[in-house]
N, C-alpha and C positions, 0 to 999 in steps of 0.2 A: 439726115440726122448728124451725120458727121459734120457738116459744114457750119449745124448751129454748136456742136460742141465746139467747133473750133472759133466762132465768132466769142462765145461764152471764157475760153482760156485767155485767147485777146484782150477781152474787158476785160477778166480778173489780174493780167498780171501786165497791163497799161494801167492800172487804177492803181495796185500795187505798189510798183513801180515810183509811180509819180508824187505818191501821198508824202514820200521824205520832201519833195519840191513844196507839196502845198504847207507842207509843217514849216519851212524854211519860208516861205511869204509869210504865213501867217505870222512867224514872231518878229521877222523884220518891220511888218505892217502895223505892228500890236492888236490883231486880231485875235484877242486869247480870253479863255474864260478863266475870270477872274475864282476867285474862293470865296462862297456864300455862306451862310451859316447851313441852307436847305441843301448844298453838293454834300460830295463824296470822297470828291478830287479834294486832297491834301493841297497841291499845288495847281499852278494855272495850267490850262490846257490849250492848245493852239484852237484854232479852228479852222474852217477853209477846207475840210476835205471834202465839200463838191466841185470844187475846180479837181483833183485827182479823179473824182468818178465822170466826171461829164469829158473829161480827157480818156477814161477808158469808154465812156460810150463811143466817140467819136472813133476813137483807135477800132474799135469792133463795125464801124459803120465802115470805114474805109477797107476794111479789110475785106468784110462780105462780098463790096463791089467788083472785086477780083478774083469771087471763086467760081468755079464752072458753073454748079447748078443757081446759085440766089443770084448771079450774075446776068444769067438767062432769064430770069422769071416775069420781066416786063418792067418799064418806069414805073408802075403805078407803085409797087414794093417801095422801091426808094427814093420816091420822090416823096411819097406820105410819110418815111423814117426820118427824111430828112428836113422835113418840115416839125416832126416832134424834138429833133434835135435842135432847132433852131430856136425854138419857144422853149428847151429847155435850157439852151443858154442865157434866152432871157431872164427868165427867173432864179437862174442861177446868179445870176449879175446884182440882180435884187437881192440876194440872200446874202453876197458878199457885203455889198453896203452896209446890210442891218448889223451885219456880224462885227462890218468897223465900226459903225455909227448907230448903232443900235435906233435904230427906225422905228415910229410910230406905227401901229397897229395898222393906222388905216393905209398909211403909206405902204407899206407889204400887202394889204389886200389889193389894192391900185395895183401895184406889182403882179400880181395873181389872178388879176380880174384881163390883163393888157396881154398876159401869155395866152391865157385861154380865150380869148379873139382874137387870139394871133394864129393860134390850131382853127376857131372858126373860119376865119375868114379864109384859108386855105384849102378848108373844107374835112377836116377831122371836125368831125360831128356826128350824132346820130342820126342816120338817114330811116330807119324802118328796124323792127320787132317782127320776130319771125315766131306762129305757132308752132307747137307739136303737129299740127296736120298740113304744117308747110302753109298757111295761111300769113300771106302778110299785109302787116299793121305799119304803113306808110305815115311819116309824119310830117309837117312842113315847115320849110327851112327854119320858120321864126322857132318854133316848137322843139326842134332838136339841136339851133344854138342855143337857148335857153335850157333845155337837160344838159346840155355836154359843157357849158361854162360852169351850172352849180355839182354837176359830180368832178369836175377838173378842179375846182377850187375845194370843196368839201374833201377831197381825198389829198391833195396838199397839206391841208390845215391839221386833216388826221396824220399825217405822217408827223410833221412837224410837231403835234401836241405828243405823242406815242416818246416820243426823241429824249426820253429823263433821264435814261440808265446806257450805263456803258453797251454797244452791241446792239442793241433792243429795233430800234428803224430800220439798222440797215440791215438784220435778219430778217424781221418780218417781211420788208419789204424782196426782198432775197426767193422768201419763200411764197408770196404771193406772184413774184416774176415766173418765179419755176411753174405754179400750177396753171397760171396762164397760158405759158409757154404749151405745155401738155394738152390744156383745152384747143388750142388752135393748131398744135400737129395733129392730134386726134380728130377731129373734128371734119379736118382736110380729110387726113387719112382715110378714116369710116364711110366718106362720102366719093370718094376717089377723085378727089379735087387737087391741085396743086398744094403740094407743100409747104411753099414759098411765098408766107403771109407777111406784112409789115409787123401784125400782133405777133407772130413767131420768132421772128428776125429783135424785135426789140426790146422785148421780156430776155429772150436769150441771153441779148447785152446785157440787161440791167441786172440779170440776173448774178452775170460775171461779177462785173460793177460792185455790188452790195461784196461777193462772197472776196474780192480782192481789197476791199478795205476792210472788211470786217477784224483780220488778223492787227489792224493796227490799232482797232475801236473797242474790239473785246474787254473787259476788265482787267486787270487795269488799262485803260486810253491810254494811246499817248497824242494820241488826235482826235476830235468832235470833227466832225462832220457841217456841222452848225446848220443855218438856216441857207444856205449856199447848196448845203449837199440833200437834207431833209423833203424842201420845194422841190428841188430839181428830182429827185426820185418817184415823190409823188407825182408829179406830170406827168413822167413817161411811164409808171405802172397805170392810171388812168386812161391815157394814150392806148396804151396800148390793147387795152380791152375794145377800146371805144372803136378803133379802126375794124373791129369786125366788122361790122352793119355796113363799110362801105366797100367790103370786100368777097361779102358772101351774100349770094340773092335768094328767095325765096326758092326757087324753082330746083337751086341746085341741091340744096339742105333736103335727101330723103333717107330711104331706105337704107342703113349702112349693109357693107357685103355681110357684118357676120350676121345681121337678124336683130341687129338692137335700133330702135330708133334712135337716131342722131341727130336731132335737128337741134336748134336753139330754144331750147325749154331750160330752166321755166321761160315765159313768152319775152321775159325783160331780164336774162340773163346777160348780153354786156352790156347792161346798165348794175345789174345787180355783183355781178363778178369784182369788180374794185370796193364796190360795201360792203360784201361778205366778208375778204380778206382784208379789210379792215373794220370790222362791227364791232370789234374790243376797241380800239381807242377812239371811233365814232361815238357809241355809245359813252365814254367816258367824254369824251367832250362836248357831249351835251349834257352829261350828267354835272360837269366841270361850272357851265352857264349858268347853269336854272341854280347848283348850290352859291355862287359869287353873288348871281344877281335877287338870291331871297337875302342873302346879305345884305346889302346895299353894295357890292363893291366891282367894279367893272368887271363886265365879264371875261377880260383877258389879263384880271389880275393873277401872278402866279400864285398856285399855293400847293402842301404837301398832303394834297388826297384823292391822287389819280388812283388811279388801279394799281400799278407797280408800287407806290409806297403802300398801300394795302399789303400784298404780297408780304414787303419786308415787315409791315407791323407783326404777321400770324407768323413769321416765324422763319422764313426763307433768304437763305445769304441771297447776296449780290447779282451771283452768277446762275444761283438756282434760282429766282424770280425772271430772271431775262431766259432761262429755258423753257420755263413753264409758259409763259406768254409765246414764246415759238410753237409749244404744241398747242394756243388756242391757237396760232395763226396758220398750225397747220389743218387742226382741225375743219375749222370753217373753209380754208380754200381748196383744199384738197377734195373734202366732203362735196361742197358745191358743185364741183371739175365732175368726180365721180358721178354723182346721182343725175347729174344731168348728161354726159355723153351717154351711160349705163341705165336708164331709168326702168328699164323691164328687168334686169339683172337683179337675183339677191343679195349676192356676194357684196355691191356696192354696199346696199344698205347696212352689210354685216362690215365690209372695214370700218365705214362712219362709226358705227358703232363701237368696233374696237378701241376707234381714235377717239372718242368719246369718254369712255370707263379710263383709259389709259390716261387723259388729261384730268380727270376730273380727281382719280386717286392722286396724281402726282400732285394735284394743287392742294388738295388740304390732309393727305396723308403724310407727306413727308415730313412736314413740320413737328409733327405726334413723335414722329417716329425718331425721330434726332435729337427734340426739346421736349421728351415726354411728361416733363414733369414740370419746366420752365422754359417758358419762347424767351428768346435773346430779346432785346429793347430793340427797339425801331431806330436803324438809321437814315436819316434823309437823304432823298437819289435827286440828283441834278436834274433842273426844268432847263433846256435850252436857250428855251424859246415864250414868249407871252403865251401863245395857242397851243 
């Protein structure tokens, strides 16, 4: 545990660090968002800050390589991290472009479609689904490139759509790295298996990653992240779920020492693990489609009626709509993490639950409570990005 807290400090304060460098590209480059009538930002913003996060990724990859125990753990750990890091430089490269030359829809999909055969062909894929009675569900090769390109792309495009409000991506994404991170030490742990997973090792990073830019992305920004940093976060949280299935086999997922089952339930939990922790801005971007395209109007046209400007119409500042959206993003992943290592446990059922009542008062209680007699008018939150 120590060694991922310290891979985790690494990211956070290499990403840190370096985001004054990517703010200084960015305006040399004119990579900056401009001022729309739909932002929020008074003035231009830089972008570019996934070149600073994919620099703390890397910084926390080199570092792991040199510590005693993840050091030890065998090539297979980092040669599969450093194959998602490779594909996330890709897309990160992609997300720079669009950010200078603002790229066509489909040209960023190409983009997004060319990293995740880039993770295929290397073999970050789903190999098999594991029952609760240790029963496994084998799938074949064509069958699990095919899952693992549309949830590596689908969870991209949800990060990137999620990305309107200052802070908003790279908490969530922050917080879906962490409970990742937890599912696969736990996971290990309960089963007395190594510690030393690629999914643990990389959530860890990203984890850093997000919480080391975060202090620069908060509200007020003084840097976006843009579609450089968005893409490249969503890969490697994607990633890193996905690398269970070829890291844990049927046989060895039993009985945990303390008496709870531990196996990989539900049966399509790392398939399901990167949609839970993002099912708010899935959900919203599909909701996004089907309202443009009853429209008539392309389905990757922007407009101001995601989820987050909801928040701000009922009544919630800035900074209190991007908190409330962390606790659905805690809810859902945390909640998922829980029920499934703990699933004979009540207690789980009772935190969900807490996190539950605790989200659901804060999203339409506080509003009352502050504007009890008149909600403030709806101010318009910055869309990044087309998706």
């Amino acid at each position: 545990m120590r060694e991922y807290l310290l891979v985790f400090i690494v990211a956070a304060a290499t990403t840190y660090l370096l985001t004054v460098v990517s703010r200084e590209i960015a305006l040399r480059t004119g990579a900056v968002a401009k001022v729309r009538d739909r932002d929020v930002h008074a003035v231009p913003i830089p972008y570019l800050g996934g070149l600073a996060m994919l620099g703390g990724l890397v910084a926390a990859y080199a570092v792991a390589r040199q510590l005693p125990f993840l050091s030890t753990s065998g090539p297979l750990v980092f040669r599969d991290a450093g194959v998602v890091l490779i594909a996330g430089a890709l897309i990160c490269a992609v997300g720079v472009l669009d950010d200078l030359f603002e790229l066509d829809a489909l040209t960023k999909l190409g983009g997004q479609v060319l990293a995740a055969g880039f993770l295929i062909a290397f073999g970050i894929q789903y190999v098999f689904f594991t029952g609760s009675d240790g029963t496994q569900f084998p799938l074949q090769p064509a069958q699990g490139a095919l899952l693992t390109g549309f949830v590596v792309v689908a969870t991209v495009n949800a990060v990137n759509f999620v990305d309107g409000l200052d802070g908003l991506a790279a908490g969530i994404v922050g917080i879906g790295a962490s409970a990742i991170f937890v599912y696969c030490y736990q996971l290990a742990n309960i089963n007395d298996l190594t510690l030393a997973t690629t999914g643990a090792l990389l959530s860890a990073a990203l984890a850093g990653a997000c919480a080391g830019f975060l202090p620069h992305n908060f509200h007020q920004a003084r840097l976006f992240m843009g579609d450089s940093g968005s893409m490249l976060i969503g890969l490697v949280l994607s990633a890193s779920a996905i690398t269970l299935t070829g890291q844990f086999s049927a046989d060895q997922i039993s009985e945990g020492a303390a008496g709870s089952q531990a196996s990989l339930v539900p049966t399509l939990l790392p398939l399901l693990l990167p949609v839970s922790i993002l099912i708010v801005p899935m959900l919203d971007l599909v909701l996004a489609v089907v309202r443009r395209t009853r429209a008539g109007r392309s389905p990757f046209a922007p407009d101001k009626q995601h989820l987050h400007h909801r928040l701000l119409e009922i009544g919630h500042s800035h900074r209190r709509a991007v908190l409330i959206m962390y606790l659905w993003a805690t809810l859902m992943a945390f909640g998922t993490v829980l029920v499934s290592l703990y699933s004979g446990e009540s207690w789980a059922w009772v935190a969900v639950g807490a996190m539950a009542v605790v989200t659901v008062g804060a999203t339409f209680l506080l509003p009352k409570l502050h504007h009890p007699d008149q909600l403030p008018p709806a101010v318009p939150a910055p869309d990044e990005g087309p998706l």
